[in-house]
C-alpha positions as CSV (number, residue, x, y, z in Angstrom):
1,X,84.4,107.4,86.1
2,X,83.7,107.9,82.4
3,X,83.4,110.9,80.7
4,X,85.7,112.9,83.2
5,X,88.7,113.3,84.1
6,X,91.3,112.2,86.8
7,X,91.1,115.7,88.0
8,X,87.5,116.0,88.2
9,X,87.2,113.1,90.4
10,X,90.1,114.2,92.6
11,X,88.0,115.6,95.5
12,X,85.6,113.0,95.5
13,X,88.1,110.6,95.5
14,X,89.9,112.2,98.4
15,X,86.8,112.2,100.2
16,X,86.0,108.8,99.4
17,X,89.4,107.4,101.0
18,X,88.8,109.6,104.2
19,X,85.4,109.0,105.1
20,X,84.9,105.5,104.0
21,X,87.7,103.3,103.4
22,X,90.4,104.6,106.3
23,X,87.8,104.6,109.1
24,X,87.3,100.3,107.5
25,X,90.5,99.4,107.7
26,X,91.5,98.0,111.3
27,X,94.6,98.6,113.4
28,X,95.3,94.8,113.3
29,X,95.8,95.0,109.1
30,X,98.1,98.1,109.4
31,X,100.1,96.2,112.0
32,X,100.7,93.2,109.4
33,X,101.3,95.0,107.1
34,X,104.1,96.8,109.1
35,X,105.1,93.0,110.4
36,X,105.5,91.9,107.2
37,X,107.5,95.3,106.0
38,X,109.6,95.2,109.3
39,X,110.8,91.2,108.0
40,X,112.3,92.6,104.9
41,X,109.0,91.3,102.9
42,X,108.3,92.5,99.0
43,X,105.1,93.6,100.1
44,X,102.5,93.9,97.0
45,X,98.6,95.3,97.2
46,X,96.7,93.1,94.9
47,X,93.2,94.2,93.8
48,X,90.6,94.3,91.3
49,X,89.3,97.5,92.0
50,X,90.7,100.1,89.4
51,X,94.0,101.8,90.2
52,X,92.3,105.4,90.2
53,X,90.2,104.4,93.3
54,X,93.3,102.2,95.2
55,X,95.9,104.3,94.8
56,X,95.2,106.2,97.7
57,X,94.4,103.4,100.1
58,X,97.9,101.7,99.3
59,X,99.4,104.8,99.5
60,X,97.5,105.6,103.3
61,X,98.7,101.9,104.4
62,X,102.3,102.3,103.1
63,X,102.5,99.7,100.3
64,X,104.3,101.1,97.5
65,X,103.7,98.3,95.0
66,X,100.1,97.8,93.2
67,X,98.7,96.2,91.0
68,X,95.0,97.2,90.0
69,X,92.4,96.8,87.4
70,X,93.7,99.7,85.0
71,X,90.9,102.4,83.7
72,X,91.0,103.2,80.1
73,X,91.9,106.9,79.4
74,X,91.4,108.9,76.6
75,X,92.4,112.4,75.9
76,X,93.0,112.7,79.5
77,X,89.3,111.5,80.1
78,X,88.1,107.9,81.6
79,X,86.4,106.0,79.0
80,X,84.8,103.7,81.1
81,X,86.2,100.9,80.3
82,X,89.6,98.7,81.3
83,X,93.0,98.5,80.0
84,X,94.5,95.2,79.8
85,X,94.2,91.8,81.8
86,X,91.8,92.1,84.1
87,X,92.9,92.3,88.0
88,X,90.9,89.7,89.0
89,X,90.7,85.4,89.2
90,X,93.5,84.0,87.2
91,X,94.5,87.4,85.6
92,X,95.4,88.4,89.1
93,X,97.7,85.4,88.9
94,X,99.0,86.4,85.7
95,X,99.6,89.9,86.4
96,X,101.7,89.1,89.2
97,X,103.5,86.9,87.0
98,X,103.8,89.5,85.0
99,X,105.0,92.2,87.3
100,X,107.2,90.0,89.4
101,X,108.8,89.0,85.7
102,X,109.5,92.6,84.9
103,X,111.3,92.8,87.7
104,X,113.7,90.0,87.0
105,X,112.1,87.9,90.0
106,X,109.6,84.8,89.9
107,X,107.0,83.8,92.9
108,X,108.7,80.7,93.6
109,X,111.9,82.6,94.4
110,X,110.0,83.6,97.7
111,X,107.9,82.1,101.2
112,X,105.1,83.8,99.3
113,X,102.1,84.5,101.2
114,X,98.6,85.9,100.0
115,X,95.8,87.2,102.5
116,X,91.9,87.8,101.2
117,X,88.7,88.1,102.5
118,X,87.0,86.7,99.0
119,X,86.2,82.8,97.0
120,X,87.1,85.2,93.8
121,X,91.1,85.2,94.8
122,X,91.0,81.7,95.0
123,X,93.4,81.2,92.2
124,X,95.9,83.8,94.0
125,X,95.7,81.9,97.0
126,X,96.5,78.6,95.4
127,X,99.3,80.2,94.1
128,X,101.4,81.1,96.8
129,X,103.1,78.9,99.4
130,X,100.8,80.6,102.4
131,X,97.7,81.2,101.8
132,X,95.6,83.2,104.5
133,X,91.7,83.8,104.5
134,X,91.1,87.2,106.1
135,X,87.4,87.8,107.7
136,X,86.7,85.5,104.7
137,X,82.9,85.0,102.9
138,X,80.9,81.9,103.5
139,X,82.5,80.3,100.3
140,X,86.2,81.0,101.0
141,X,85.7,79.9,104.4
142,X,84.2,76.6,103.6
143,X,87.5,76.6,101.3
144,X,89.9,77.6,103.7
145,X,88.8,75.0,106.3
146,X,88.7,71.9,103.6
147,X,92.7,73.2,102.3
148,X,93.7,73.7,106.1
149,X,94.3,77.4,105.4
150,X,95.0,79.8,108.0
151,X,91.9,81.5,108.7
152,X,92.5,85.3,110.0
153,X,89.7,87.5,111.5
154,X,91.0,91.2,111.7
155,X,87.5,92.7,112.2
156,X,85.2,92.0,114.9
């Protein structure tokens, strides 16, 4: 991203969500995600991708609340770098902390649940009261199985 601005990457970043992340995600994830909406839940996208880039996918699967890796701007230009902690390992932990905090709540107000495909939200997933490993990798699986956590495969 560095060097230009959110507006320059706009088409290619439309693009982007259209040709290669919609056609990825399956009809099983928007259905839990709509599951967990239609129960009332405070449903949160998590991610260590950069905001700039996720916006749009939360935004296509109708979860109003993110929390991303944030891209450093300057003068209305990406620098290149990060802003802040870090979405990602135990900074994912603290920034939900964080977030849940600035909105007067905690996580062990809630049956907290955490869903991801990958050993680097381990921390996340030991966090929450339900964790679930989605189409996991080869190290979150052998994790999963040896914490008897739920083990999800959406894709096929």
């Amino acid at each position: 991203l560095a060097g230009r601005s959110p507006q320059d990457w706009e088409p290619l970043r439309q693009r982007f969500l259209h040709e290669e992340i919609v056609p990825r995600i399956p009809p099983s994830a928007l259905a839990l995600v709509q599951q967990h909406q239609a129960a009332g839940d405070l449903v949160v996208m998590t991610t260590a991708t950069n905001r700039f880039i996720t916006e749009l996918t939360a935004a296509h699967i109708g979860i109003s609340h993110l929390i991303a890796t944030e891209p450093a701007v300057a003068n209305g230009i990406f620098t290149g770098g990060t802003a802040g902690t870090l979405n990602m390992r135990e900074g994912k932990v603290a920034r939900l902390h964080a977030w849940l905090q600035a909105r007067a709540q905690s996580l062990d107000q809630f049956h907290s649940s955490a869903y991801s495909d990958s050993i680097n939200d381990l921390p996340l997933l030991s966090a929450v009261q339900r964790p679930v490993a989605v189409d996991p990798d080869a190290r979150l699986r052998a994790q999963a199985m040896k914490r008897g956590w739920q083990i999800l495969e959406l894709v096929r």
